[in-house]
C-alpha positions in Angstrom: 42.6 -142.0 0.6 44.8 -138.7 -0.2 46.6 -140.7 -3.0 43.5 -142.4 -4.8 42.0 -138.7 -4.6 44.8 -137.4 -6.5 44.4 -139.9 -9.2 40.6 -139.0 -9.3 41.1 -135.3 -9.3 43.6 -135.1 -11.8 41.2 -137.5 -14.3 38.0 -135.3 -13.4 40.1 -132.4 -14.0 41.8 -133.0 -16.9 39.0 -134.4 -18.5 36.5 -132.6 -17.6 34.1 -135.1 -16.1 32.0 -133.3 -13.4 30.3 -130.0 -13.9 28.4 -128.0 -10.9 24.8 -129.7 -10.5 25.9 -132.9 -11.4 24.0 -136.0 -10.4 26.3 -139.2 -10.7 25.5 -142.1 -10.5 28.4 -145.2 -10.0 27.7 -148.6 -11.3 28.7 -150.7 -8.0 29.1 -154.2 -9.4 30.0 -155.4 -5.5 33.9 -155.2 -7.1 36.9 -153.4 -5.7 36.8 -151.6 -9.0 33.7 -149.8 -8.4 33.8 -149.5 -4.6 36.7 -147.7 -4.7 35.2 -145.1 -7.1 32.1 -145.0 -4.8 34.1 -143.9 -1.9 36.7 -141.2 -3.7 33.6 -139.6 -5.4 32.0 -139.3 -1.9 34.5 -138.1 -0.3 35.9 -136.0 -2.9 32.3 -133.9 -2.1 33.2 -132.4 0.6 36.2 -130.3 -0.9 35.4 -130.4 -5.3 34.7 -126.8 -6.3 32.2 -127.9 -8.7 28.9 -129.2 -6.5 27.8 -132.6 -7.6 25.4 -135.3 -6.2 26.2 -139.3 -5.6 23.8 -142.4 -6.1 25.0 -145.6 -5.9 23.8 -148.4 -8.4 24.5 -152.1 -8.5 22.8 -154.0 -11.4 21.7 -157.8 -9.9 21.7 -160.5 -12.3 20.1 -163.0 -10.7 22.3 -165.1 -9.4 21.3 -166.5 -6.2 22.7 -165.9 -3.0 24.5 -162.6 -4.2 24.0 -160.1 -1.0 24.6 -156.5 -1.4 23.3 -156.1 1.9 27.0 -154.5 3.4 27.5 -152.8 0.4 23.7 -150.8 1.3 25.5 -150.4 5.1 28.7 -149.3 3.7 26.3 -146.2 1.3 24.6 -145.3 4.3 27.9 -144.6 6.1 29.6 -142.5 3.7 25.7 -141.0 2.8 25.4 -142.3 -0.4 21.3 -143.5 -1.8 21.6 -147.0 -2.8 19.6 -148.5 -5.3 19.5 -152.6 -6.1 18.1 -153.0 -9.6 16.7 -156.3 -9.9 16.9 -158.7 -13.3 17.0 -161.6 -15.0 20.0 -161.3 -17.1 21.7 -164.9 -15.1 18.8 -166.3 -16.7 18.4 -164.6 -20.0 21.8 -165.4 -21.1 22.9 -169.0 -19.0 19.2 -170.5 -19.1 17.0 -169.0 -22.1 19.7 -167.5 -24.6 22.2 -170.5 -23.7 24.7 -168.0 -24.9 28.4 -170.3 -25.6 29.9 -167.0 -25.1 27.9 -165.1 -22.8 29.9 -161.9 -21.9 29.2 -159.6 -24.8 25.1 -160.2 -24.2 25.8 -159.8 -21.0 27.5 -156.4 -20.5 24.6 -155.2 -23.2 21.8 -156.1 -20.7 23.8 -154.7 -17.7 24.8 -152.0 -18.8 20.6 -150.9 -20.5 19.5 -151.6 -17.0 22.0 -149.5 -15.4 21.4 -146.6 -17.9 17.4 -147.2 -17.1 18.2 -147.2 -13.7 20.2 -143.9 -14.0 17.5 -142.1 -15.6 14.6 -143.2 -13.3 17.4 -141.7 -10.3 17.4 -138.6 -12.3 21.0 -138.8 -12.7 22.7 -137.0 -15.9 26.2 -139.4 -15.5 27.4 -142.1 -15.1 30.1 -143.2 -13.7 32.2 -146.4 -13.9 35.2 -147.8 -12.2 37.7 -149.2 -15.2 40.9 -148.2 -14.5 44.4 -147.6 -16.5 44.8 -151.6 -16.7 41.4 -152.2 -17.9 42.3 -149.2 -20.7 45.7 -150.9 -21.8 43.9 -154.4 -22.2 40.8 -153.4 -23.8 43.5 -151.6 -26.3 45.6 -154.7 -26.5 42.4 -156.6 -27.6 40.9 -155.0 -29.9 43.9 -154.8 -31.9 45.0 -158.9 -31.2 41.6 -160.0 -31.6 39.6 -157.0 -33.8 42.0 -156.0 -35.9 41.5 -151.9 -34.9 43.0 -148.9 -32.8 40.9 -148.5 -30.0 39.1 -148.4 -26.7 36.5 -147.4 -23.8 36.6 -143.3 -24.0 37.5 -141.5 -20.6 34.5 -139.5 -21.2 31.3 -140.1 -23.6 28.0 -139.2 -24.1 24.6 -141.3 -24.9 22.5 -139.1 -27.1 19.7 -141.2 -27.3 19.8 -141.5 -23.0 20.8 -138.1 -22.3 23.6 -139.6 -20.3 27.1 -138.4 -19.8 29.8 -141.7 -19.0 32.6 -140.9 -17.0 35.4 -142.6 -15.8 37.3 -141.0 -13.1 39.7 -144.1 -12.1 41.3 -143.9 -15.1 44.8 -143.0 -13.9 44.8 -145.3 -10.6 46.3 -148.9 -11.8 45.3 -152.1 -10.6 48.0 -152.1 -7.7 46.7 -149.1 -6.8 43.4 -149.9 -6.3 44.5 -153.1 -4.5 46.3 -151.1 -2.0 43.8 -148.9 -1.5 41.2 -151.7 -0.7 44.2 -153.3 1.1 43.8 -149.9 4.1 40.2 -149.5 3.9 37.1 -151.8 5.0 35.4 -151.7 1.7 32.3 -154.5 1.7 33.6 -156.6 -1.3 30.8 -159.0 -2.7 32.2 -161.8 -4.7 30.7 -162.4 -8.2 28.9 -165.7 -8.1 28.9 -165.7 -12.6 30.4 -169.6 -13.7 32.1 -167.2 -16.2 33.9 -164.9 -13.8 37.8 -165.4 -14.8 37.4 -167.5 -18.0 37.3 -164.7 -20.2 39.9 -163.2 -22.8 40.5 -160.4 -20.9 42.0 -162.6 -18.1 44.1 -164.3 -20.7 45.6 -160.6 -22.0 46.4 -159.4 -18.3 48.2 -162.3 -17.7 49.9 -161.3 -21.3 50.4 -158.1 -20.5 51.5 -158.9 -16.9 54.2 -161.4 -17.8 55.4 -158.6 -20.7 55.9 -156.1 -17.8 58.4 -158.5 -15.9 60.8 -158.6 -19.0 60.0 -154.6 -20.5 59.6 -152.8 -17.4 57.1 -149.5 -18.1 55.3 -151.1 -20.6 52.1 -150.6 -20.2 52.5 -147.5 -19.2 54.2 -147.1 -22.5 51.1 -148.1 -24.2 48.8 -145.8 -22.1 51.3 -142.7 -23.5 51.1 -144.0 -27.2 46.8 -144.7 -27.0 47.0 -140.4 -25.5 49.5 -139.5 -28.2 47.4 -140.8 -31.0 44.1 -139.6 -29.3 42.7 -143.2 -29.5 39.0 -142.4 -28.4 39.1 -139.1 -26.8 42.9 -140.2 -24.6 44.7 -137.6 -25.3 48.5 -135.8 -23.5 47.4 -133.4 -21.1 49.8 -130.3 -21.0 50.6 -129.6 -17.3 48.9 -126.3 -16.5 50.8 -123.5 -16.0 50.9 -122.0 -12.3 49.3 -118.9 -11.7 51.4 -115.6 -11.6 51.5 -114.0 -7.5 50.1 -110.5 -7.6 52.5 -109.9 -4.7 56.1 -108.2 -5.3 59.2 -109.9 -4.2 60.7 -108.3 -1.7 64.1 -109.2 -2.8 
C-alpha cells in the first residue's frame, strides 16, 4: 500500500488534483485499474492534508451475469458509498447500433452515464484509473494511427458538466499495479464485452512491450519526451525544494 500511495501522492501533488471539500467520485469498471485507485484514494483519507470525500461508481452495460456484488462488500469495508448505474449500452452498440467497431461509441455512452452519475452524487471530480502505460499507448496511437501529438490530460475540466477529471494513477505502471493487486484481496470482476482484448490498444502494448525487451527504458523515455513537450497538460515537474530549519546548528 505505502508504495502505490507514494505514486498517488506525488501525481495529486504535482498536479494538483484534489483541493479541500472535494467530492470524488472513481469510475470502478470491476478492473484492477480502477480498484486500485478506489482503495489508495480511501485510504489516502485518513492522512491528505486537503479534506476530500469518496463515492464509488461502476457504469453497467448490460451484459448479463456481470456481478458487482463484492465489489459493493469490498466499498463498505474500506467505507466507501457505492453506486451501480444501470444501462443499455451492451445493447445499444452490439444489438441496435450493430457497431463493426464498437469501442469508440462505447466509451462515449460510458463515460455520459458516468458523468450523469457524478452529478446526481453531487460529486465535482472525477476520477479514473489510467495509468503511465495507458498514457504511453494512447500517445503511441494517436500518432501511428491519427497522425497527431497527443493524449488523455492528467487533469481536465468539463465546462459544460462542471466536472473536474483527474487521474491520480498516473505514475504507477502496469507492473505496479499488478503487484499491488498481487498483495491485496481486491474483488476483481471480469469484463464479460465479446470485444474485451481485440482492440488496437492491445495490439500497441504488445508493440510497445516487445520494444522494451530490445530498448530497455523506453517507455519511460516516451513518458519524459510527452512531459517535455507539454503534450496535453504533461509536463517535468521541478523537485521542490526542502524547506530551510529555523533551528541553528550547533556545530
Amino acid at each position: 500500500m505505502r508504495r502505490m500511495l507514494s505514486f498517488v501522492r506525488r501525481a495529486v501533488d504535482d498536479y494538483e488534483m484534489i483541493e479541500e471539500g472535494d467530492r470524488i467520485a472513481v469510475g470502478v469498471s470491476g478492473g484492477k485499474d480502477s480498484l486500485v485507485l478506489l482503495e489508495t484514494l480511501a485510504e489516502m483519507r485518513r492522512f491528505y492534508p486537503k479534506h476530500y470525500e469518496v463515492v464509488a461508481i461502476t457504469v453497467d452495460m448490460g451484459f448479463e451475469g456481470m456481478d458487482y456484488s463484492q465489489v459493493e462488500e469490498f466499498c463498505r469495508r474500506i467505507n466507501v458509498k457505492y453506486v451501480v448505474e444501470r444501462t443499455d449500452i451492451a445493447k445499444i452498440v452490439f444489438d441496435i447500433r450493430k457497431e463493426p467497431n464498437p469501442c469508440s461509441l462505447c466509451a462515449k455512452l460510458r463515460r455520459g452515464s458516468l458523468h450523469s452519475a457524478a452529478q446526481a452524487e453531487n460529486c465535482n471530480k472525477v476520477a479514473l484509473g489510467h495509468h503511465f502505460d495507458d498514457a504511453v499507448e494512447t500517445f503511441m496511437m494517436n500518432m501511428f494511427f491519427e497522425g497527431r501529438l497527443g493524449c488523455f490530460s492528467p487533469k481536465s475540466y468539463l465546462s459544460n458538466r462542471k466536472l473536474g477529471l483527474i487521474r491520480p494513477l498516473l505514475y504507477a505502471t502496469e507492473k505496479d499495479v499488478q503487484y499491488f493487486v498481487n498483495r491485496r484481496s481486491l474483488p476483481i470482476v471480469t469484463s464479460l464485452c465479446p470485444e474485451d482484448h481485440a482492440t488496437e490498444r492491445e495490439n500497441m502494448k504488445k508493440l510497445l512491450s516487445d520494444l522494451e525487451k530490445s530498448n530497455k527504458g523506453i517507455k519511460h523515455r516516451i513518458f519524459n519526451a510527452m512531459c517535455k513537450g507539454e503534450i496535453d497538460g504533461f509536463r517535468l515537474i521541478a523537485p521542490k525544494p526542502r524547506e530551510k530549519s529555523d533551528k541553528k546548528s550547533n556545530g
